[in-house]
C-alpha positions as CSV (number, residue, x, y, z in Angstrom):
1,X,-20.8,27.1,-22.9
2,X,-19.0,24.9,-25.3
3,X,-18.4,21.3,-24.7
4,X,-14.6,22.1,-23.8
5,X,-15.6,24.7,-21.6
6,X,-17.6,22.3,-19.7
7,X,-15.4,19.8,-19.8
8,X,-12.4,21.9,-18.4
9,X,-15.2,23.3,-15.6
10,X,-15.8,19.6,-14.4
11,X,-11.9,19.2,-14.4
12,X,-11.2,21.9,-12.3
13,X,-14.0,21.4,-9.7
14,X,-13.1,17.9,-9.5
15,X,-9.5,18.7,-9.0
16,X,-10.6,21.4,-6.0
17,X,-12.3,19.2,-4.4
18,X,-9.9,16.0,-4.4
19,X,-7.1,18.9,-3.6
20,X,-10.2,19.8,-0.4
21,X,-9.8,16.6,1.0
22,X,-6.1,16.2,0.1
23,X,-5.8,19.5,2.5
24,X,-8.5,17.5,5.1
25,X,-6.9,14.8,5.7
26,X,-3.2,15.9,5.5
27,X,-4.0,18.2,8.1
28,X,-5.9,15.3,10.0
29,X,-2.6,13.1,9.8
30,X,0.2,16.1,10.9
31,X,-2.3,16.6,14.0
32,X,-1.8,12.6,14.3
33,X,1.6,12.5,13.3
34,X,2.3,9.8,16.4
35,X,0.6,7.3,14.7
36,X,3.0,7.7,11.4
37,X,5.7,7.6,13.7
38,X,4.5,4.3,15.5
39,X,4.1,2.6,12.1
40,X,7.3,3.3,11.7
41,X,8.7,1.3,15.0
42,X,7.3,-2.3,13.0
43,X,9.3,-2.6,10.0
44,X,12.5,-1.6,12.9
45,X,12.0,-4.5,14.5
46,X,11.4,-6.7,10.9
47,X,14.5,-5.4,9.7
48,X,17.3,-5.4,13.0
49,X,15.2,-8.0,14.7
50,X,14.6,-10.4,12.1
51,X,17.7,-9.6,10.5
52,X,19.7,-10.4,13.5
53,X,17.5,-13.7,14.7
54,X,17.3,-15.5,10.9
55,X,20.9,-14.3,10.1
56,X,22.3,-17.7,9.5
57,X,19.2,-18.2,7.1
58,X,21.3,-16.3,4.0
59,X,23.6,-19.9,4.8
60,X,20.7,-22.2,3.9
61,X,21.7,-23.8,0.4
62,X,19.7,-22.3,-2.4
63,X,18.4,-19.2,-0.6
64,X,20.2,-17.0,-3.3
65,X,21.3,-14.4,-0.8
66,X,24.4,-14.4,1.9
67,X,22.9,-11.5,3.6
68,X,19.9,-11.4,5.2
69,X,19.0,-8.4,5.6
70,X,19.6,-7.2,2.0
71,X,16.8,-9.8,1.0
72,X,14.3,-8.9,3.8
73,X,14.3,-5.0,3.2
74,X,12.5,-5.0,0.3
75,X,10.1,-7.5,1.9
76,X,9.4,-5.8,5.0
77,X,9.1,-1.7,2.5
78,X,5.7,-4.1,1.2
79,X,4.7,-5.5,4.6
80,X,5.0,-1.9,5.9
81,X,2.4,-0.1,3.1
82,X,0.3,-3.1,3.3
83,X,-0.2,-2.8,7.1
84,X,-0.6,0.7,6.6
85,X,-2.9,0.6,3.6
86,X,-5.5,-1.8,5.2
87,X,-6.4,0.7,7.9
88,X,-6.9,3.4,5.8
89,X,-10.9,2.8,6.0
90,X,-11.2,3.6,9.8
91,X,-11.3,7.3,8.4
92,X,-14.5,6.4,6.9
93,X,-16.0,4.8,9.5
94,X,-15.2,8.0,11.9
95,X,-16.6,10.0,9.4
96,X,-19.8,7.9,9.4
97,X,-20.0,7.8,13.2
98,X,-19.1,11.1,13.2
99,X,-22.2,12.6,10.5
100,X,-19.9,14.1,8.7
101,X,-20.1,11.7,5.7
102,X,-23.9,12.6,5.6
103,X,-22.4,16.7,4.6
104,X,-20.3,15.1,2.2
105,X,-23.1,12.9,0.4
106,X,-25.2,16.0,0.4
107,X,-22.8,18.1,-1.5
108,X,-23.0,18.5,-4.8
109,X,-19.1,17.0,-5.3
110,X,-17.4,14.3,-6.9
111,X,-17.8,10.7,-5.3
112,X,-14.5,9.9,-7.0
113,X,-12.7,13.3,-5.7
114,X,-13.8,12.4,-2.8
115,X,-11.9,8.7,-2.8
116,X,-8.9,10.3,-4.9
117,X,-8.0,12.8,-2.5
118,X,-8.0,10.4,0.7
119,X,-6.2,8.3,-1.2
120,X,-3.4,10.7,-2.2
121,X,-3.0,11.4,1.2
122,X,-2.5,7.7,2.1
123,X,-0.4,7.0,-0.8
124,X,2.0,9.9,-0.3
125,X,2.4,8.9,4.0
126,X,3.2,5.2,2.1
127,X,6.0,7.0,-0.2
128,X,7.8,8.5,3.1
129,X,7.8,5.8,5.1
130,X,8.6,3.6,2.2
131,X,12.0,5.7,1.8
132,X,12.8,5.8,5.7
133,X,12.3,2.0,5.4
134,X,14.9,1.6,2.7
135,X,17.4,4.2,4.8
136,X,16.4,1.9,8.1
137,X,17.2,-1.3,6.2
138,X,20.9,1.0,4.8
139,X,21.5,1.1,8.7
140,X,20.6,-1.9,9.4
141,X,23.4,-3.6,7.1
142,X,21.2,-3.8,4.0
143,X,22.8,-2.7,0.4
144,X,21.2,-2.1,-2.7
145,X,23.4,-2.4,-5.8
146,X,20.6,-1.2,-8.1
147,X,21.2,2.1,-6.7
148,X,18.7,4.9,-7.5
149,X,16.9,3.1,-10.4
150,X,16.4,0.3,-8.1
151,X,15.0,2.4,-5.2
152,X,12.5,3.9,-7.6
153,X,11.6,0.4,-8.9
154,X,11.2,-0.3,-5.5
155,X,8.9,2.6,-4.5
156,X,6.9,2.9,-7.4
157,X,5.9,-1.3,-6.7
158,X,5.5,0.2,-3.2
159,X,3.1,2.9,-4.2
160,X,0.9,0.7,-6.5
161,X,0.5,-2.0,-3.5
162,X,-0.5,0.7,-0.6
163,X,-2.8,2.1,-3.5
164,X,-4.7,-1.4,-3.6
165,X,-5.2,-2.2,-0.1
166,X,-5.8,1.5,0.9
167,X,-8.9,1.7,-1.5
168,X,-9.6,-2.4,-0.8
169,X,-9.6,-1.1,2.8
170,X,-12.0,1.9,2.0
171,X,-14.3,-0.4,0.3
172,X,-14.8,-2.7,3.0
173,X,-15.2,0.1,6.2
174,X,-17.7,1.5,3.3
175,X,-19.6,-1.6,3.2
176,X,-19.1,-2.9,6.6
177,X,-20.1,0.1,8.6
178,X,-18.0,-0.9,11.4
179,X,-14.4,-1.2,13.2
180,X,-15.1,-4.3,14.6
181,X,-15.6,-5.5,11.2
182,X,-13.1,-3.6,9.2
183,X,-10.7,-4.8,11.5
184,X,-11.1,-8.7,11.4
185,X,-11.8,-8.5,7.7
186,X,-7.9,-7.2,7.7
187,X,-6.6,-9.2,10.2
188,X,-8.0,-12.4,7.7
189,X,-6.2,-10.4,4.7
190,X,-2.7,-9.2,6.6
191,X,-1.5,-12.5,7.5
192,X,-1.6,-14.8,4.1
193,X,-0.8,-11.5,2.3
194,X,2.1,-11.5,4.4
195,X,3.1,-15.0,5.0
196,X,2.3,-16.2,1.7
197,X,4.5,-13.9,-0.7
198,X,8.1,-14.1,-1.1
199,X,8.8,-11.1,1.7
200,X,10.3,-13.0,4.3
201,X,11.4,-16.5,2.8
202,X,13.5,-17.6,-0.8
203,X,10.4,-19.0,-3.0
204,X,12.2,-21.7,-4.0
205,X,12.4,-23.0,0.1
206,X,8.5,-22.7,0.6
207,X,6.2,-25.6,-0.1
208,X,5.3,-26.1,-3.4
209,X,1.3,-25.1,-2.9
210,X,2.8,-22.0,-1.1
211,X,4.9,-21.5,-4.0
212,X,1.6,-21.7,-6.4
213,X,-0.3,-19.3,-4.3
214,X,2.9,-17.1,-3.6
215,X,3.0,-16.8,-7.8
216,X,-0.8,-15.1,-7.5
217,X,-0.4,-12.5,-4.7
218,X,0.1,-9.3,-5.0
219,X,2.8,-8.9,-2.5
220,X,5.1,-11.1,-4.0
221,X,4.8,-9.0,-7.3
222,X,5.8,-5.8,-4.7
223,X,8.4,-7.5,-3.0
224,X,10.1,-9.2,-6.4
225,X,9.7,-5.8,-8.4
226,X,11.7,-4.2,-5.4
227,X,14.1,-6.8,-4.7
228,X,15.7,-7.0,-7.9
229,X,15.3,-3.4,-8.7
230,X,17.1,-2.6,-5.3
231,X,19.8,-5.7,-5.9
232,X,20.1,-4.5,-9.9
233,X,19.0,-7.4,-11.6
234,X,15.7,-6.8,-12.7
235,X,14.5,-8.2,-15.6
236,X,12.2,-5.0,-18.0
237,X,9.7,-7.4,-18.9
238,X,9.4,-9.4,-15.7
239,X,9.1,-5.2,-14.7
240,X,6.6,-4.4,-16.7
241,X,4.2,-6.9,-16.9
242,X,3.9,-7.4,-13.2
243,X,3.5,-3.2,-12.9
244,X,1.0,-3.8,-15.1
245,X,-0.8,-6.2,-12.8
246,X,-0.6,-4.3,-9.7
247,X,-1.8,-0.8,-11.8
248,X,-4.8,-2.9,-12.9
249,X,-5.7,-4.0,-9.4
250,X,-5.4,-1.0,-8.1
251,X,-7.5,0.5,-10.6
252,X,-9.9,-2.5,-9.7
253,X,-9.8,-1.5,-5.9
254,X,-10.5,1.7,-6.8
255,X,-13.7,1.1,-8.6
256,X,-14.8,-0.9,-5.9
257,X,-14.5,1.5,-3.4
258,X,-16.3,4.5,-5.8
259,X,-18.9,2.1,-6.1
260,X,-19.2,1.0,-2.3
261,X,-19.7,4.8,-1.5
262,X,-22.5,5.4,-4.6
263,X,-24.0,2.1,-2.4
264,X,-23.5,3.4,1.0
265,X,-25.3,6.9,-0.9
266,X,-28.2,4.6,-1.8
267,X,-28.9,3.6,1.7
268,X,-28.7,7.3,3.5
């Protein structure tokens, strides 16, 4: 066999096996489809509650936005695939309590098919609810004057975020070994992610060391990728560069959480 040949054989036995677990765990989330839905019922009440309660905030000089609702949209498309992204580990630690992650650590597979096709799974329920979130905040009075450019701006940020906190996620329930855990590890992550980016507030209102940290997180990269792609002002190399950032940290999270399963291997 020639050095292609094996080359193309890994490729294709990698790619069966990532499209396995694609096909696992799609099947997995259809039978669970209530627990899409309910995710779904949050960024509702973000968007007509919040919108409706902090209306008169869009008056506050130097917000940069009469309407509310247009600014928080984008916001609340982040907060939705980062509260959906940090969960994303509690399929490991089912599969752990389960044994069935012993079967998959005695196959002869990929340990990075294995993450990639979980992963795809998670990043693709992200993409849908991502767009019902845009048509929610449409209904809910936001606009988007960017108009299908922004929206795939706006996405694609989306896509990248849920990709870091979904493998983050699977790292940690990889390492931890337990809900409990997993789950106040994320509660600690959730709520300065949240409340320290720009999602909800103007950055020029907050205090200035929430501004400093605001300028370093993640979510404010989303949330200012999607807001001015969605509002048609975004600036290409304010675009790209911050991309650029979030592809590198998801590339990052993904590493760690190959590695925390080659670790979790060790100990079996």
């Amino acid at each position: 066999m020639t050095t292609v040949d094996a080359y193309e054989t890994r490729s294709v036995g990698w790619l069966v096996v990532a499209g396995q677990i694609f096909r696992r765990w799609s099947l997995n989330t259809l039978r669970e489809s209530w627990g899409v839905a309910a995710a779904l019922l949050q960024p509702i009440v973000w968007i007509l509650l919040f919108g409706q309660v902090f209306k008169s905030v869009g008056s506050i000089p130097g917000f940069g936005s009469a309407n509310y609702i247009t600014f928080l949209a984008p916001g609340v498309l982040m907060m939705t695939v980062l509260y959906s992204g940090v969960w994303a580990g509690t399929s490991y630690i089912e599969d752990i309590d389960n044994g069935v992650m012993n079967q998959l650590l005695t196959a002869p597979i990929s340990r990075t098919a294995v993450i990639a096709g979980q992963l795809a799974v998670q990043l693709v329920i992200g993409l849908v609810q991502s767009a019902l979130v845009l048509g929610i905040g449409f209904l809910g009075g936001a606009r988007y004057p960017g108009g299908l450019t922004g929206m795939v701006l706006a996405l694609a940020a989306a896509t990248l975020l849920a990709a870091i906190f979904c493998a983050g996620s699977v790292a940690l329930a990889l390492t931890a070994r337990s809900q409990i855990a997993l789950i106040g590890m994320s509660q600690l992550i959730i709520l300065p992610a949240t409340f320290l980016s720009s999602g909800m507030m103007a950055t020029a209102l907050m205090p200035g060391w929430v501004q400093g940290i605001s300028k370093f997180n993640p979510v404010s990269w989303a949330v200012d990728i999607g807001r001015s792609g969605l509002a048609g002002t975004a600036d290409a190399g304010f675009v790209a560069a911050h991309l650029g950032y979030l592809l590198a940290l998801a590339a990052l999270a993904f590493w760690w959480a190959v590695s925390a399963f080659r670790s979790y291997q060790r100990t079996q």
